[in-house]
C-alpha positions as CSV (number, residue, x, y, z in Angstrom):
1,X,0.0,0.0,0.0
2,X,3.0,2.2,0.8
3,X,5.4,3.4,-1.4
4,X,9.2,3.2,-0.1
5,X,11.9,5.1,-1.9
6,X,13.4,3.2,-4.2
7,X,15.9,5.2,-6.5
8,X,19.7,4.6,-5.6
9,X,22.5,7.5,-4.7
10,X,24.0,5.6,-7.7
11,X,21.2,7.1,-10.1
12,X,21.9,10.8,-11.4
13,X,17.4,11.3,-11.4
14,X,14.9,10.3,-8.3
15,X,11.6,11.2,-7.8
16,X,10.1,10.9,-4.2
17,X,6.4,11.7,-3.3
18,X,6.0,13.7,-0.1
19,X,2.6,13.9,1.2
20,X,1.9,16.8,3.5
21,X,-0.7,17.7,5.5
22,X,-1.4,19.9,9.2
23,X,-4.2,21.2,11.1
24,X,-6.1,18.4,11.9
25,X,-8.0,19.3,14.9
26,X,-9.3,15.9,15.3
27,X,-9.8,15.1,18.8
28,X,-13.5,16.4,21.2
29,X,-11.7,18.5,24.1
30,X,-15.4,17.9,25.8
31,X,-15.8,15.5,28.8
32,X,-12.5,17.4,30.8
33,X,-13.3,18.0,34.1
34,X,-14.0,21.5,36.0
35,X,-10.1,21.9,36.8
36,X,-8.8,20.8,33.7
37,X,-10.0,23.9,32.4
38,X,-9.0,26.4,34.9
39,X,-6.8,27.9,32.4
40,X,-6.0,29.3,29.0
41,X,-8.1,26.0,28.2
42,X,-11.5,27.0,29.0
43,X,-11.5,29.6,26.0
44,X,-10.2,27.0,23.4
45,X,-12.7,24.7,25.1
46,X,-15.5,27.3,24.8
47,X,-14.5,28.0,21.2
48,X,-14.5,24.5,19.8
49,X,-18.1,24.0,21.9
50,X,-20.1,26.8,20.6
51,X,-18.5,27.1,17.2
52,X,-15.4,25.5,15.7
53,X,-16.6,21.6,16.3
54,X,-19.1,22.7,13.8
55,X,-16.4,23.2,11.2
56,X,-13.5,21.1,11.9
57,X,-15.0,17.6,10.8
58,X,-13.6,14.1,12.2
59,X,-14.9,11.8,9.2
60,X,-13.2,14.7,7.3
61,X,-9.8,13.4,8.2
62,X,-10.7,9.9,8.2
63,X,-11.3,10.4,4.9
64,X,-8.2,12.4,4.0
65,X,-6.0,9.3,5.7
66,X,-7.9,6.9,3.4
67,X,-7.5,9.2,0.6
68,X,-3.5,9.7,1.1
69,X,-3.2,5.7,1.7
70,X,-4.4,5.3,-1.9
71,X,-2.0,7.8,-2.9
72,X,0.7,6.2,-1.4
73,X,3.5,8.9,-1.3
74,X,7.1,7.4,0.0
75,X,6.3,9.9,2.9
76,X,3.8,11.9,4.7
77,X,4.9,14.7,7.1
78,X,2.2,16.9,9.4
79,X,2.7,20.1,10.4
80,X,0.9,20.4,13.9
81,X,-2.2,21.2,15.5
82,X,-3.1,17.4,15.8
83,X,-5.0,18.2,18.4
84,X,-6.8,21.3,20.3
85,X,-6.3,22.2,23.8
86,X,-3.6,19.8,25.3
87,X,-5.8,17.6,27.0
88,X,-4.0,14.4,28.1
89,X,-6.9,12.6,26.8
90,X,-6.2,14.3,23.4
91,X,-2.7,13.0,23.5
92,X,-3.9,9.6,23.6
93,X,-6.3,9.9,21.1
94,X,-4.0,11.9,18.5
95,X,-2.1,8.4,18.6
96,X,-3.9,6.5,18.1
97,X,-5.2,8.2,15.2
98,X,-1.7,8.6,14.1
99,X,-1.3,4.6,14.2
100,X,-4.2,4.7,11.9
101,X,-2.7,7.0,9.5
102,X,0.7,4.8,9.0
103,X,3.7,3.8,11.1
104,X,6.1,6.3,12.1
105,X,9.0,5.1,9.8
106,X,6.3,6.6,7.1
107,X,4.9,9.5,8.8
108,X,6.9,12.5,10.4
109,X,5.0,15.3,12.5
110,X,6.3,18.9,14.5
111,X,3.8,19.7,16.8
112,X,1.7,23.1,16.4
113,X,0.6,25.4,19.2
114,X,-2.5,23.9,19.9
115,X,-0.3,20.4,20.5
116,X,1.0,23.2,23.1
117,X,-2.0,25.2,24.5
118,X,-0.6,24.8,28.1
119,X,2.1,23.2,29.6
120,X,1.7,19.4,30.4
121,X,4.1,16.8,31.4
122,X,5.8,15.0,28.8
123,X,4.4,11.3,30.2
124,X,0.9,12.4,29.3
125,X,1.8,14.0,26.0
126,X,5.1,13.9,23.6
127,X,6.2,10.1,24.9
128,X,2.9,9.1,23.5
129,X,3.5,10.9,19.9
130,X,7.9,10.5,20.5
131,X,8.4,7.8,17.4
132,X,7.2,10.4,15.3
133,X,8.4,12.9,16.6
134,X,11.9,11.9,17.2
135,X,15.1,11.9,15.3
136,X,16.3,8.5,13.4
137,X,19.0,7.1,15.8
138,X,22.0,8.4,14.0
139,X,21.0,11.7,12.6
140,X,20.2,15.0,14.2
141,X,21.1,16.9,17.5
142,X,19.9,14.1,19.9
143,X,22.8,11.5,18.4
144,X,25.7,14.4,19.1
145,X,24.1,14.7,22.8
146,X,22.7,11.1,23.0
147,X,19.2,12.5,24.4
148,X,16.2,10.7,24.9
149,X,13.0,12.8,24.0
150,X,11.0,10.3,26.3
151,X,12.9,11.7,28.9
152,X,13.1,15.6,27.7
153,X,11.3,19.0,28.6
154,X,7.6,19.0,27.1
155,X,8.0,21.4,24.7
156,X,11.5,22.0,24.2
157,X,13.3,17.9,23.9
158,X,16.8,20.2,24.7
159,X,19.5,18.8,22.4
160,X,16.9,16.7,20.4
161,X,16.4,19.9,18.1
162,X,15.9,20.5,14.5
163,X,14.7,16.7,14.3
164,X,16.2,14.9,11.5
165,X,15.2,12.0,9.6
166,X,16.5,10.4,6.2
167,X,14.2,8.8,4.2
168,X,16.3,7.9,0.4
169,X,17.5,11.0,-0.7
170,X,14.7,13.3,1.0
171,X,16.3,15.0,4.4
172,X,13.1,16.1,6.5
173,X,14.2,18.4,9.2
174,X,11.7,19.6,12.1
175,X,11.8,22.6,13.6
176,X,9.9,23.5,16.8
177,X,7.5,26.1,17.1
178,X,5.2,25.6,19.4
179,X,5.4,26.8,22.6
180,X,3.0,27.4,25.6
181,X,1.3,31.1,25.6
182,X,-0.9,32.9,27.1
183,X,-5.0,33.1,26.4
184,X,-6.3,34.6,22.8
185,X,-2.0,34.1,21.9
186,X,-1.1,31.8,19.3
187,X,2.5,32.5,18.5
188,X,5.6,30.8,18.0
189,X,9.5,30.9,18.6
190,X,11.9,28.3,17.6
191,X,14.4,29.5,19.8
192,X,18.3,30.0,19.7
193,X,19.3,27.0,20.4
194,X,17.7,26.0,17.7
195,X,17.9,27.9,15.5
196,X,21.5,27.7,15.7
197,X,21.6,23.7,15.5
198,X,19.1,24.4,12.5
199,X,22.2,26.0,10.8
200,X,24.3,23.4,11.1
201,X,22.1,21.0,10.1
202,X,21.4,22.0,7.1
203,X,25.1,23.2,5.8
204,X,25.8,19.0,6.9
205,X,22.8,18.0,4.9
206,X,24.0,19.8,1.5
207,X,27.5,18.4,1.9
208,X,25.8,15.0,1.5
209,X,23.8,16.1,-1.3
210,X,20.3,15.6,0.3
211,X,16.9,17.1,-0.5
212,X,15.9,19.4,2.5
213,X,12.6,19.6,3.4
214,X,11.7,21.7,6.4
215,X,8.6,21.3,8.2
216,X,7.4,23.8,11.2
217,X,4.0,24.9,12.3
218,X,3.6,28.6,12.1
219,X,4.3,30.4,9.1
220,X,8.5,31.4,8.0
221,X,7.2,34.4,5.6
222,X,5.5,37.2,7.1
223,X,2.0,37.5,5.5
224,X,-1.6,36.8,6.7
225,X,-1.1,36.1,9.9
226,X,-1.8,38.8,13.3
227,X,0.9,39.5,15.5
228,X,-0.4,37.4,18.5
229,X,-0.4,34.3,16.2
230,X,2.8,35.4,14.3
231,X,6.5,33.2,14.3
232,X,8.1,35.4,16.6
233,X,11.6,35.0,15.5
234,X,11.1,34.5,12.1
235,X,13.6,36.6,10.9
236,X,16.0,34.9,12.6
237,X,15.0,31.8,11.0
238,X,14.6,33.6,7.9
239,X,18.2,34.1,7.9
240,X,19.1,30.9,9.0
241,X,17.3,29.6,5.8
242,X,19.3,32.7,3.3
243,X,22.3,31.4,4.8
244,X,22.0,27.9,5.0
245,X,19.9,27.1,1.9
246,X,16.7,24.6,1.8
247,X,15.0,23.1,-1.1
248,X,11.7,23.4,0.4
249,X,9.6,24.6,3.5
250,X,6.2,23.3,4.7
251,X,3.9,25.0,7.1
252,X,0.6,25.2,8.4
253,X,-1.5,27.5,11.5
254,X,-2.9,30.0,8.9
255,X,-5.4,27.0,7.3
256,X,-4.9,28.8,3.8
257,X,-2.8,27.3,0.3
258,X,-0.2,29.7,0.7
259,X,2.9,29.8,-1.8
260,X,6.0,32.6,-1.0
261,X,9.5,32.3,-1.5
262,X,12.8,32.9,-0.2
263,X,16.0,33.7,-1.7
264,X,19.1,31.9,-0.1
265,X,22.7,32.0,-1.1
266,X,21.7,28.7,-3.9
267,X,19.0,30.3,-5.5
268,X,15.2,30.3,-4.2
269,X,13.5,28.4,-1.5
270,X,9.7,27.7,-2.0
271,X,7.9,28.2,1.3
272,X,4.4,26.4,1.2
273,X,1.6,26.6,4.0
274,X,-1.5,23.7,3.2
275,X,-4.9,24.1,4.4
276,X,-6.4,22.3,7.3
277,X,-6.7,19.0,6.8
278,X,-10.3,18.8,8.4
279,X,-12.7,22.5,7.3
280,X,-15.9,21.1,5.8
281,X,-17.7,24.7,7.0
282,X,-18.9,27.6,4.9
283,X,-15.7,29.5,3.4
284,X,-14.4,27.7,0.3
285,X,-10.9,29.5,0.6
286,X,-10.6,27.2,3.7
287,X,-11.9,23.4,2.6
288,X,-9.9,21.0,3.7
289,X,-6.8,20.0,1.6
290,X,-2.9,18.5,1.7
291,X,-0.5,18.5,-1.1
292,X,1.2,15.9,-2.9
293,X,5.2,17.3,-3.5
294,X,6.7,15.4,-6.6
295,X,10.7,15.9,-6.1
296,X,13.1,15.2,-8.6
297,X,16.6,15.5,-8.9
298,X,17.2,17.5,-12.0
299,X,19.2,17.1,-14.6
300,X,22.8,19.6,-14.9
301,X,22.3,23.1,-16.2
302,X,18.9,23.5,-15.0
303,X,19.8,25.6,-11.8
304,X,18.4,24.3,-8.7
305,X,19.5,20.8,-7.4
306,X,16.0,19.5,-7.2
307,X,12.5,19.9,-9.6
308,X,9.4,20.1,-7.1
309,X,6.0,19.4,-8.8
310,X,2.7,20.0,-6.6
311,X,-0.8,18.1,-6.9
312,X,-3.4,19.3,-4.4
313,X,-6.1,16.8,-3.3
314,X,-9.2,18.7,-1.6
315,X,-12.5,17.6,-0.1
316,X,-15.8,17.3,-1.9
317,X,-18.8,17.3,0.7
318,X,-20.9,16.2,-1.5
319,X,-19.4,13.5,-3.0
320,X,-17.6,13.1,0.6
321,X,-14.3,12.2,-0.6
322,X,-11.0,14.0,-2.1
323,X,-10.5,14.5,-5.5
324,X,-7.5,16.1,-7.5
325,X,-7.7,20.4,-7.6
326,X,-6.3,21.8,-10.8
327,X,-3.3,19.8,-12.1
328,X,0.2,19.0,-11.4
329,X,2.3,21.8,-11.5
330,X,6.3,22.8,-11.4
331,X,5.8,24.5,-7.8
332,X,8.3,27.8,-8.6
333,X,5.1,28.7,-11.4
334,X,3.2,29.0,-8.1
335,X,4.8,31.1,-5.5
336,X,3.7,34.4,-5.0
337,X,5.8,37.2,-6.7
């Protein structure tokens, strides 16, 4: 059912499918108790009751997960916001519902800031999600400083960060966002630390002539999004990406197609935010979606290292399933100007 990589380093051409999708919102934050909610929780938890659960559909992302096992990319990474306010009982359910969606050798996720709406201890939340989450053993931050996220600050795994994982010649590298804040805030900051290890990373990845993909939750570009839900050091991050170089960046939080661009020191980085993965309400600018990312390795004299091609798959309420939007297109003919 699922696709592996399966061109050699030896070959001068690959081509990889990436699946990508973030904002699921999938798991009923009703049924906490009284004090569970005597916090930032009881507005998200007022919210989803009197208006969002209305919106953000669960047999809308059961049907995406069927839709993207028939697709069958090589890989499928999610950009956060699994869940909605940090319930441990939302924990649990997010994995199971990421077991149903694949194993975690073919799904990578970052968590999103409502994967972060308060602080929680990390045996009733990341250790449940950690194998997809985490690092393979021997790449990334947590090899140099042999770090175990199971054992790791909630929402910071020290030393564990960018996570990196190799999957053929496709490098996904995860960068952290999310971060407790206070009510009607839903920023992000990445942080020094790493944002400096980020650096690193990716100069190592290009000397071994890798496809990077970088996933995070909030957006890298400033554009539609308010200051109290904005990246807060995303000019720093900005700049790590100018100087360091990326073949692609994946985003979600602003549950719109968006499609910018950043120039870095080998030439131009798309920077591509998907919709969420389960609107079925009224605005059409908003219905749920996740993109298909074809990557090539393209041939000499054509520039950049690596051709990326985009399909979109979107839902259909009345037929109740996804269904190809538009056609298959070189992603540069698609990023904003």
């Amino acid at each position: 059912m699922r696709r592996n990589a399966h061109h050699t380093r030896n070959e001068y051409q690959f081509l990889i499918t990436l699946g990508h999708l973030s904002d699921l919102h999938a798991t009923d934050p009703t049924g906490a108790g009284a004090t569970s909610l005597l916090n930032k929780r009881f507005f998200g938890w007022l919210s989803w009751t009197i208006n969002r659960h209305r919106h953000y559909q669960r047999h809308v992302v059961e049907a995406i997960f069927e839709d993207i096992q028939r697709e069958s990319p090589d890989h499928v990474a999610v950009t956060g916001d699994l869940i909605n306010i940090s319930l441990p009982h939302e924990f649990e359910a997010a994995s199971r519902m990421l077991e149903k969606l694949g194993s975690s050798q073919w799904v990578t996720v970052v968590p999103g800031n409502h994967d972060a709406y308060v602080g929680v201890s990390v045996e009733r939340a990341w250790a449940l999600w950690a194998d997809y989450l985490a690092s393979d053993t021997n790449e990334g931050a947590a090899s140099e400083n042999n770090a175990n996220p199971h054992n790791s600050n909630a929402f910071s795994f020290p030393g564990n960060l960018p996570s990196v994982r190799i999957r053929g010649d496709l490098a996904l590298v995860g960068v952290w966002s999310a971060i407790p804040t206070p009510p009607f805030v839903a920023a992000g900051k990445v942080g020094s630390d790493q944002l400096e290890q980020l650096e690193k990373t990716l100069k190592s990845l290009r000397e071994r002539d890798l496809c990077r993909v970088v996933l995070v939750h909030h957006p890298v570009v400033d554009g539609h999004v308010t200051r109290r839900r904005r990246l807060v050091d995303s000019p720093e991050l900005r700049g790590v990406l100018e100087r360091a170089g990326a073949d692609l960046v994946i985003h979600g939080h602003n549950h719109r197609s968006e499609f910018k661009a950043l120039q870095s020191n080998e030439g131009t980085i798309p920077v591509v935010g998907v919709r969420s993965a389960s609107y079925a309400g009224p605005n059409p600018e908003k219905t749920a979606q996740y993109h298909l990312y074809q990557i090539e390795r393209a041939q000499e004299g054509e520039g950049a290292r690596f051709k990326i091609s985009l399909r979109t798959r979107g839902w259909n309420e009345q037929a109740r399933t996804f269904e190809e939007v538009g056609n298959a297109e070189p992603l540069l003919d698609r990023l904003d100007a």
